[in-house]
C-alpha positions as CSV (number, residue, x, y, z in Angstrom):
1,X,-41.7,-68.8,-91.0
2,X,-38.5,-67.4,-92.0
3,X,-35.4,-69.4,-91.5
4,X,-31.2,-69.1,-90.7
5,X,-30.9,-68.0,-94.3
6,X,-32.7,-64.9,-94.2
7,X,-34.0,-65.1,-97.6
8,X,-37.4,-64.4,-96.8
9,X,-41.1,-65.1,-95.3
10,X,-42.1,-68.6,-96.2
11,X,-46.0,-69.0,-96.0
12,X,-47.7,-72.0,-97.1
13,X,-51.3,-72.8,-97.0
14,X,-52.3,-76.6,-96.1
15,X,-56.1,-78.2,-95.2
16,X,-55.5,-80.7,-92.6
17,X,-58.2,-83.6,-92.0
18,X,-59.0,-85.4,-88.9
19,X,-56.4,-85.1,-85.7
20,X,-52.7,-86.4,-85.1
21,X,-51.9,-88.3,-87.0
22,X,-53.9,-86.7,-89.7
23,X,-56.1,-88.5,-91.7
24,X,-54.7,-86.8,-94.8
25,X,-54.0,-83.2,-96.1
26,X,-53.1,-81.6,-99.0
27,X,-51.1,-78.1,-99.8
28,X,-53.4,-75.3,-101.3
29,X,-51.2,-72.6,-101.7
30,X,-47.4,-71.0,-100.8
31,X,-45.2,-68.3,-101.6
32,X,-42.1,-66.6,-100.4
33,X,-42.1,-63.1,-99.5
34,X,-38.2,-62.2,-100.0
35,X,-36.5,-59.8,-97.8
36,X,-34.9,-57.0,-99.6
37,X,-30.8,-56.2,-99.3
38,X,-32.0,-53.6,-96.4
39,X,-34.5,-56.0,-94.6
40,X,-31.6,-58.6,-94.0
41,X,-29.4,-56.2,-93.1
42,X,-31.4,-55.2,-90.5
43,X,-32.0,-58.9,-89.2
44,X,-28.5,-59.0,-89.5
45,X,-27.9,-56.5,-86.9
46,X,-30.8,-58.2,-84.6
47,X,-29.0,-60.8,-83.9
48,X,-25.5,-59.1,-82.1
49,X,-25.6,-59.9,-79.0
50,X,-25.6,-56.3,-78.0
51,X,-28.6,-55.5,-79.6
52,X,-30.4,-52.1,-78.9
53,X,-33.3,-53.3,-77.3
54,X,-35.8,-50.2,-79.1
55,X,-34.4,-52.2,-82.3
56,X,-35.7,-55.2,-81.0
57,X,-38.7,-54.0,-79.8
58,X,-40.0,-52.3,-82.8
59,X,-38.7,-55.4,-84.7
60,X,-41.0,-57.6,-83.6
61,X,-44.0,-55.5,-84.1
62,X,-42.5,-54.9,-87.8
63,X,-42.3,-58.7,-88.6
64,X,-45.2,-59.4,-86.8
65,X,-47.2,-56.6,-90.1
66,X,-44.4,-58.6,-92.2
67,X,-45.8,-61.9,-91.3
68,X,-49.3,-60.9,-91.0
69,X,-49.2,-59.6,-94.8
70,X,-47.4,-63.1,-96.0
71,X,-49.9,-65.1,-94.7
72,X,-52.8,-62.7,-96.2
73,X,-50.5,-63.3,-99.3
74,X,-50.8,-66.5,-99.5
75,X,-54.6,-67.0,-98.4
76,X,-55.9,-64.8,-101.6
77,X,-53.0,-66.7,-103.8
78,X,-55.1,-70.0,-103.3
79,X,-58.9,-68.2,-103.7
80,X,-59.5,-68.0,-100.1
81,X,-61.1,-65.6,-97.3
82,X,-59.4,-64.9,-94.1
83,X,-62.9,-65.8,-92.5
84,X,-62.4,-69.3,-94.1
85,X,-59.0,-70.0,-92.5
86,X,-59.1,-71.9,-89.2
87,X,-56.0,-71.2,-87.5
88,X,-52.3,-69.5,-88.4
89,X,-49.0,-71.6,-87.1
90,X,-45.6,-68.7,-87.3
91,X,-42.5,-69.5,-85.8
92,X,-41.4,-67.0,-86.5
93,X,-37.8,-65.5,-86.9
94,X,-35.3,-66.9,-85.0
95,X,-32.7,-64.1,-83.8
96,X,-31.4,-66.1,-80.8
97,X,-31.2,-69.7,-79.9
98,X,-28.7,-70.8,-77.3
99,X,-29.2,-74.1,-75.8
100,X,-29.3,-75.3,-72.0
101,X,-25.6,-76.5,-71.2
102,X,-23.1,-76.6,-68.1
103,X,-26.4,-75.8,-65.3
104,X,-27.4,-73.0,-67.7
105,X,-31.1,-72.5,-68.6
106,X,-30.4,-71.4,-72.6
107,X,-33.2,-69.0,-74.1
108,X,-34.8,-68.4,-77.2
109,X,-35.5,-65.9,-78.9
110,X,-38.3,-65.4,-81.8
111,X,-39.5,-62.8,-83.3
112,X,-42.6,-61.3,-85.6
113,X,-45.2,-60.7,-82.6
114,X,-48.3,-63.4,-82.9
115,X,-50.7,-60.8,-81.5
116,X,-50.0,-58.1,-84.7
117,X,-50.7,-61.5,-87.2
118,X,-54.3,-62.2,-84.8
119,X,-55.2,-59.0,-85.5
120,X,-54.0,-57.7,-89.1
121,X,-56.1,-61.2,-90.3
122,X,-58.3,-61.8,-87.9
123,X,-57.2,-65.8,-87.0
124,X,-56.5,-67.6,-84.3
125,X,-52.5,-67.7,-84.2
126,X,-50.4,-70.1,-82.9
127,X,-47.0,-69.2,-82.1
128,X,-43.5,-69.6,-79.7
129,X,-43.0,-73.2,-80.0
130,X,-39.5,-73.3,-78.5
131,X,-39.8,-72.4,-75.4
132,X,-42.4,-75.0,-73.9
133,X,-39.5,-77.6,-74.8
134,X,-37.1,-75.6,-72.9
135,X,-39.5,-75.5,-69.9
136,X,-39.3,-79.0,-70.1
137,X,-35.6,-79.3,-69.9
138,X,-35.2,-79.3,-73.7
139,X,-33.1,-77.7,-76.5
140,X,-36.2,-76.3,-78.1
141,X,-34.9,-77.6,-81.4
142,X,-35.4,-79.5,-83.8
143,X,-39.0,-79.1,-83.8
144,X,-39.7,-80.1,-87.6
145,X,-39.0,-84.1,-86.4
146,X,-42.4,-84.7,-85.6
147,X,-43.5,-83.5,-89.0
148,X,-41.1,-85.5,-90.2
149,X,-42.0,-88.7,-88.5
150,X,-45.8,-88.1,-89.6
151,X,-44.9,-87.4,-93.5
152,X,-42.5,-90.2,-94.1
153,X,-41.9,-92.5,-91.5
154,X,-42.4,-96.1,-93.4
155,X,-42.7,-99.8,-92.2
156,X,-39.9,-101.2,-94.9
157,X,-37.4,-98.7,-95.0
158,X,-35.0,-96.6,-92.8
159,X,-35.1,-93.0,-93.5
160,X,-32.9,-89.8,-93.3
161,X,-34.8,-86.6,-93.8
162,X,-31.7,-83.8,-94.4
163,X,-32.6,-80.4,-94.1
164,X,-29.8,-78.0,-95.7
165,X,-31.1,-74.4,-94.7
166,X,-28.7,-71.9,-93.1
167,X,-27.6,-74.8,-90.8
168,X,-28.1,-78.6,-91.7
169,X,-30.2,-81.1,-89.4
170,X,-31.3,-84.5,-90.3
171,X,-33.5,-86.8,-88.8
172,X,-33.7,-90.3,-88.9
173,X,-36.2,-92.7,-88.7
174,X,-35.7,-96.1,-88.6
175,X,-37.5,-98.7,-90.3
176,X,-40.6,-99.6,-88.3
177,X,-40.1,-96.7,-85.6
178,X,-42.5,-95.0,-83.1
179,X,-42.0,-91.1,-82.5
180,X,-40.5,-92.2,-79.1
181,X,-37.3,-94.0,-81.7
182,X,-37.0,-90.9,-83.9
183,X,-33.3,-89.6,-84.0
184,X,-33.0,-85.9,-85.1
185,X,-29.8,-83.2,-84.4
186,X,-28.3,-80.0,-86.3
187,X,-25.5,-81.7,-88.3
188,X,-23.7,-78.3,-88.4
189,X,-23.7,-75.4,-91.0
190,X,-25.6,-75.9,-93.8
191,X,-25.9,-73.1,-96.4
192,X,-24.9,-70.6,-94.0
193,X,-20.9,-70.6,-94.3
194,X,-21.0,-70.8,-98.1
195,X,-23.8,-68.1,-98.3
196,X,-21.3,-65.4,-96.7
197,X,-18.3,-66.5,-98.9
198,X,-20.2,-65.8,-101.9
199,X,-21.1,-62.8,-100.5
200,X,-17.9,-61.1,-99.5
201,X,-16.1,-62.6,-102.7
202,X,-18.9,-61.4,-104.8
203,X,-18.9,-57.6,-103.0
204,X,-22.3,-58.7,-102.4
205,X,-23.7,-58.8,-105.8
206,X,-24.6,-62.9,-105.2
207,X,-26.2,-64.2,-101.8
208,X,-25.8,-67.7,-102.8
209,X,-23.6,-70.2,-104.9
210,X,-26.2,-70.7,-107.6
211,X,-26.7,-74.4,-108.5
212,X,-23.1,-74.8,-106.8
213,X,-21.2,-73.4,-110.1
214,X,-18.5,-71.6,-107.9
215,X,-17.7,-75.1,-105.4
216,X,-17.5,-76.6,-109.0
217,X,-15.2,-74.9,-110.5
218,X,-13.0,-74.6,-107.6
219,X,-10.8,-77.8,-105.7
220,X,-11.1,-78.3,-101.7
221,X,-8.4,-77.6,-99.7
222,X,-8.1,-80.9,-97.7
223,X,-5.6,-79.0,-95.1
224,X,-8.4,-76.6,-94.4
225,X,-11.3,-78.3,-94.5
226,X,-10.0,-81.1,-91.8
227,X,-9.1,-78.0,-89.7
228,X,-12.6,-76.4,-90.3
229,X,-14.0,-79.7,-89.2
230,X,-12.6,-79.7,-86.1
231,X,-14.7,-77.3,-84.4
232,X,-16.2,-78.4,-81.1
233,X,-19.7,-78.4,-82.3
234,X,-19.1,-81.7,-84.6
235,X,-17.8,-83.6,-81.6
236,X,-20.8,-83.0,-79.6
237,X,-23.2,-86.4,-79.0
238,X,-26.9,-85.4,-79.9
239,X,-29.8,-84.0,-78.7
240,X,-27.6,-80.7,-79.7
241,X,-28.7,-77.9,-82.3
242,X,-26.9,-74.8,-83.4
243,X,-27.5,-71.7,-85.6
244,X,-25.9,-68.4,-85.8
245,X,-24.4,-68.2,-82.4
246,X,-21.5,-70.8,-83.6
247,X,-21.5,-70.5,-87.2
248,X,-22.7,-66.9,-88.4
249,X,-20.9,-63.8,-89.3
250,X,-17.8,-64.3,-86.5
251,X,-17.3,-67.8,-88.0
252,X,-17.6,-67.1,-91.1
253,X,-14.9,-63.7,-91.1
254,X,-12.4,-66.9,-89.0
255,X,-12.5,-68.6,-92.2
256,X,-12.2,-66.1,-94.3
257,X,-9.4,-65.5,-92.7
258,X,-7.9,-68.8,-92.9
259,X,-8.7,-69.0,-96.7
260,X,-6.7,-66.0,-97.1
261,X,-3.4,-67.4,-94.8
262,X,-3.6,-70.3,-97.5
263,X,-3.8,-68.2,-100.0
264,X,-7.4,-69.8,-101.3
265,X,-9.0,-68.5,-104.7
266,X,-13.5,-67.8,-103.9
267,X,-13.8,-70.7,-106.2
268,X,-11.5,-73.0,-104.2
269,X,-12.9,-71.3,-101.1
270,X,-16.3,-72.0,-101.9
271,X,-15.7,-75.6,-102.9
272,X,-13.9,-76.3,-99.4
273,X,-16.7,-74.7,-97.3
274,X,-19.5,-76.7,-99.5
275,X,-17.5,-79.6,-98.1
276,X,-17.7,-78.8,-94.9
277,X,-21.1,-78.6,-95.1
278,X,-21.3,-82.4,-96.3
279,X,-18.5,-83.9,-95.1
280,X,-19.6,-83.0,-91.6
281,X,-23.1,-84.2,-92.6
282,X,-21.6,-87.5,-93.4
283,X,-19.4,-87.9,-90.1
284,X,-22.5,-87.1,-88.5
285,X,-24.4,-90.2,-89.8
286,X,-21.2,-92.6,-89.3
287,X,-20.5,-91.2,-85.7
288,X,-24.4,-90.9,-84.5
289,X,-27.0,-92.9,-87.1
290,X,-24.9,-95.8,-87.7
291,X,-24.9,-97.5,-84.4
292,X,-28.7,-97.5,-84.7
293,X,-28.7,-99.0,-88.2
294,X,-28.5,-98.4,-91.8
295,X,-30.0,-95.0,-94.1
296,X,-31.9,-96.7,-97.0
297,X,-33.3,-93.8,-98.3
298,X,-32.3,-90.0,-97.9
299,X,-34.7,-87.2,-98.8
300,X,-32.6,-83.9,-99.3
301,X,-35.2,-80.6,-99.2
302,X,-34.1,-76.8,-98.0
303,X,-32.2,-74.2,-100.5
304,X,-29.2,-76.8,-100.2
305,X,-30.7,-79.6,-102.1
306,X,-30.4,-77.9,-105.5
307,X,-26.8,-77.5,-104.9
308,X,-25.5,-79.6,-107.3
309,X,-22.1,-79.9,-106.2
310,X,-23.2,-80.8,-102.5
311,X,-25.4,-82.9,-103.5
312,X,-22.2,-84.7,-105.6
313,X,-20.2,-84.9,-102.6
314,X,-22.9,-86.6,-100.6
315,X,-23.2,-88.6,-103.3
316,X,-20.0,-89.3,-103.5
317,X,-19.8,-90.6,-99.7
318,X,-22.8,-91.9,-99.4
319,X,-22.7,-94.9,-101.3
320,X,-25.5,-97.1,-101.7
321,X,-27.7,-95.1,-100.3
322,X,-30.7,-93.9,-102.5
323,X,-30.9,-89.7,-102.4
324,X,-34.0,-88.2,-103.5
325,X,-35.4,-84.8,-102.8
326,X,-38.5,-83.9,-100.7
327,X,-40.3,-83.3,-104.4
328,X,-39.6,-86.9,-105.3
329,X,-42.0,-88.1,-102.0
330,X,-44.7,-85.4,-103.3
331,X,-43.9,-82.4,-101.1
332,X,-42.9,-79.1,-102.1
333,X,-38.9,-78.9,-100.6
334,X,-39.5,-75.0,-100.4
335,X,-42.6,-75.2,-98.7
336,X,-41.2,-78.1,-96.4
337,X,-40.7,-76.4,-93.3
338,X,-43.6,-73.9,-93.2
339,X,-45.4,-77.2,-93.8
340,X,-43.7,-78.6,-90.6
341,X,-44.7,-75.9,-88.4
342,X,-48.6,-76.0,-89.9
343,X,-48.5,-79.7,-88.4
344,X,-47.3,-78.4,-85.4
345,X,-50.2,-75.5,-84.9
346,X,-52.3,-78.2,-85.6
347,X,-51.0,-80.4,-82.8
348,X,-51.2,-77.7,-80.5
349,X,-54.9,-76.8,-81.6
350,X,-56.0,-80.8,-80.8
351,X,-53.9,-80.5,-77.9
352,X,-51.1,-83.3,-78.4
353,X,-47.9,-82.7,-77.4
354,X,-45.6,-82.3,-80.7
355,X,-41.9,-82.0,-79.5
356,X,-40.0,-85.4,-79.5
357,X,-38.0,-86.0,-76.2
358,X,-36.1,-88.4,-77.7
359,X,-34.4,-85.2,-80.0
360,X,-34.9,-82.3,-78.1
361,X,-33.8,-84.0,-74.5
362,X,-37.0,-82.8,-72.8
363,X,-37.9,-85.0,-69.8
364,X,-41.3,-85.5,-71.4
365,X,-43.7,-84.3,-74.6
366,X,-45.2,-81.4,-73.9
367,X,-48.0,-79.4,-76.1
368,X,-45.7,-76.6,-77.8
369,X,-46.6,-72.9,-78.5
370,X,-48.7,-70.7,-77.3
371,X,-52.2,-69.5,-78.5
372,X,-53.3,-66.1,-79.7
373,X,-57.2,-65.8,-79.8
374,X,-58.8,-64.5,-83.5
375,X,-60.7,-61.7,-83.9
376,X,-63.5,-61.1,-80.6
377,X,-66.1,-61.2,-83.9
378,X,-65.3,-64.9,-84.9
379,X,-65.8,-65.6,-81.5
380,X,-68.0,-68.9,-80.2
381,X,-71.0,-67.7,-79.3
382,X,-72.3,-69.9,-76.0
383,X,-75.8,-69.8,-74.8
């Protein structure tokens, strides 16, 4: 998969036993395939809403060789033949997500074509997992919930699983919870906002806030930041999710703007849009989680939870609460998602449904993605 960020091709390599739940299953391999300055440019301009469509088009078969190549990638890096590998689960790259609202239908929009990754490896792939939800009368997102609920739900504790990728979801599982009680929603931006401040103060030499130096060494602006926080989005009562559409490139040039009418330095800029980021978080649990019951635990993973200075603010307002990082439960916070959406091919290969009505608002689960057959060769032979 390749996420909001645009960083690159996450590919991870897992051996899954029994069904769903599984029985156990272990991580053999992964790696990151980055995109180069000229690859996110041109994912950049895929997701304008006046797209050329030949850019499009020929997009998709390009990420579909892209994706194809990551997953080869990652099947030699652990010692294995494609002929050993059962199955491949992409989502994809998201270049459009707009959720149902007002009477609309919403679409999505994924791209990196499953049937150029059947046939550059030879396996069975599994792909398009939004839209089935959608059918149903759901957002199509968040999908990773269900992976969520299978690697750490727990019988003693309540739960908050963060994700800080491009844009920040959570999801919470109560103490004792089936799927069915399983409360998951984009909190808002996550590293998006404060990845395109670096990047314009930088000139584009940085694409990130490394470690969050620059949010430490500057001071939020509280005038700004309560304005910043009240966007729309943050008021909005889950199921909801987000992305690029509300808080990409036109946001991010809107608060540019504003940093500039207040006169801002990128440091102090930085720091008050790395607040955002987890101050919303935080209203997010008081407004939503709360009424349900209390976080004991919260597992931070995505390219936000080595922010140091994020993580301090969380911290900060978070008190009480125990903050760990997906590495500190034994799973790679990098490979976290790619993991996710290998659980969800898997679903979809034993047939159980593996979006969570109670987070996406479909009217019921539903068996997500659909299924492109491997090569004719590794075909079942009937007699």
């Amino acid at each position: 998969m390749s996420g909001t960020s645009l960083d690159g091709i996450d590919a991870v390599l897992i051996g899954v036993e029994g069904g769903i739940p599984p029985t156990g299953w272990r991580q053999l391999a992964f790696t990151c395939v980055p995109f180069s300055p000229d690859d996110r440019a041109r994912l950049h301009a895929l997701m304008h809403p006046r797209v050329d469509l030949a850019a499009l088009g020929t997009a998709n078969m390009w990420l579909g060789e892209r994706f194809a190549q990551a997953a080869l990638e990652v099947i030699a890096q652990a010692g294995c033949r494609p002929e050993d590998i059962d199955a491949v689960a992409s989502h994809g790259q998201t270049v459009w997500h707009q959720p149902p609202r007002a009477g609309q239908p919403g679409g999505t929009l994924q791209l990196g074509e499953p049937s150029v990754i059947a046939e550059r490896t030879g396996i069975l792939t599994v792909a398009d997992f939004r839209p089935r939800d959608m059918a149903a009368g759901g957002q199509g997102a968040p999908l990773v919930p269900f992976a969520d609920y299978l690697l750490f739900h727990s019988s003693v504790r309540s739960v908050a699983v963060q994700n800080i990728g491009g844009i920040a979801n959570v999801t919470y599982l109560p103490q004792g919870a089936g799927i069915d009680q399983v409360l998951a929603f984009d909190t808002g931006p996550g590293n998006m906002v404060i990845d395109a401040l670096v990047a314009h103060y930088s000139g584009g030499a940085e694409s990130f806030d490394r470690d969050g130096r620059g949010a430490a060494r500057g001071r939020v602006h509280a005038v700004l930041l309560e304005e910043l926080l009240q966007h729309p989005y943050f008021a909005q009562s889950p199921p909801k999710s987000t992305g690029r559409e509300e808080f990409g490139a036109a946001y991010a040039q809107t608060v540019l703007a504003r940093c500039a009418a207040f006169g801002l330095s990128a440091d102090d800029a930085i720091a008050t849009v790395t607040a955002l980021t987890a101050v919303s978080i935080v209203r997010a649990y008081q407004a939503y989680i709360a009424p349900i019951g209390a976080i004991d635990v919260l597992i931070l993973g995505g390219g936000g939870s080595y922010n140091q200075a994020l993580q301090a603010m969380l911290a900060e307002r978070l008190p009480g609460v125990s903050i760990h990082q997906h590495e500190d439960a034994g799973i790679s916070g990098a490979a976290k998602e790619a993991i996710a959406f290998a659980l969800l091919g898997h679903a979809t290969l034993c047939g159980v449904p593996s979006n969570v009505p109670s987070v996406t608002g479909a009217r019921h689960p539903v068996v997500l993605g659909t299924i492109v057959p491997a090569d004719p060769r590794r075909a079942i032979k009937f007699e």
